[in-house]
C-alpha positions as CSV (number, residue, x, y, z in Angstrom):
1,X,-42.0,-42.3,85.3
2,X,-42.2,-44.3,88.8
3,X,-42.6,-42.7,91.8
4,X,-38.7,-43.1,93.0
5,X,-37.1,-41.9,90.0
6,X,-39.9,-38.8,90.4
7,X,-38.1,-38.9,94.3
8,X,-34.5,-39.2,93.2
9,X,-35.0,-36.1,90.7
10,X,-36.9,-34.3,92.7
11,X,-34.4,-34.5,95.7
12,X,-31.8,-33.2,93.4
13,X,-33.5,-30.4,92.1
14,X,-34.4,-29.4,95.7
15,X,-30.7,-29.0,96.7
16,X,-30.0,-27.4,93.9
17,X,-32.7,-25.0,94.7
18,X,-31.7,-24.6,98.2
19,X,-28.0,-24.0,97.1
20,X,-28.8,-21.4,94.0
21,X,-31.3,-19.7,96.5
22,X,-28.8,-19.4,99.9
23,X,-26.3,-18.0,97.5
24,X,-28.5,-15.3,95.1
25,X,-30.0,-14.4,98.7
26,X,-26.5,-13.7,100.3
27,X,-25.4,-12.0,97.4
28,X,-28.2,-9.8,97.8
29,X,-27.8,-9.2,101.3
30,X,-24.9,-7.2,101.0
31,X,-26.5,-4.4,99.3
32,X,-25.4,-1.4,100.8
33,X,-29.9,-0.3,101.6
34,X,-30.1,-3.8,103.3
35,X,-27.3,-3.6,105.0
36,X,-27.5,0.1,106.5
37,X,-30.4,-0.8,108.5
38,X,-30.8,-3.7,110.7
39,X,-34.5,-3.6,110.4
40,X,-34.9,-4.0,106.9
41,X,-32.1,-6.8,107.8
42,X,-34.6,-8.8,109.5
43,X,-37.4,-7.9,107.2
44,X,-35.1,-9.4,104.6
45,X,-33.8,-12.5,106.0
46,X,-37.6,-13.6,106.8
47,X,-38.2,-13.4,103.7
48,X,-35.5,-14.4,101.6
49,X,-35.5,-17.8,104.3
50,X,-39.2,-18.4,103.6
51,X,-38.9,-17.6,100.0
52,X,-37.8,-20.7,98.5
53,X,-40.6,-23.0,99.7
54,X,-43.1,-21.0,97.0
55,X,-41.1,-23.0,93.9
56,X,-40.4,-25.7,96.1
57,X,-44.0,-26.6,96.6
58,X,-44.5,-27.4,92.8
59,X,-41.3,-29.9,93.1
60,X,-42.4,-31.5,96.0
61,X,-46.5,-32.1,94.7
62,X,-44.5,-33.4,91.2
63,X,-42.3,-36.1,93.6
64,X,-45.2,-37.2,95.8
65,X,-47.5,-38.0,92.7
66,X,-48.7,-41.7,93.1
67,X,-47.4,-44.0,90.1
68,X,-49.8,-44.4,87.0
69,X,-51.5,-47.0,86.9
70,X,-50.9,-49.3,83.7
């Protein structure tokens, strides 16, 4: 697989992430513990905003693989 269609899939599967995480993270949010306390708030929303670039790293060293060469 070339390095753009690698790009192109990649790109995709990084909205997706970002769009599936935002969403499971909101949901989460409204827990009645987290949402009692506005310091585990802010613990929270650090995290949960940082959180998706651990499985996001694997996509993004995957898309910027260089081509093979033939």
């Amino acid at each position: 697989m070339n390095i753009r269609t690698r790009k192109l899939i990649g790109t995709v599967g990084l909205l997706l992430l970002a769009i599936v995480w935002s969403l499971t993270a909101m949901a989460f949010a409204q827990a009645p513990v987290i949402a009692e306390s506005k310091w585990l708030q802010a613990v929270y929303y650090v995290v949960a905003g940082l959180g998706w670039v651990l499985p996001a790293m694997p996509l993004v060293t995957w898309m910027s693989r260089p081509d093979p060469t033939e």
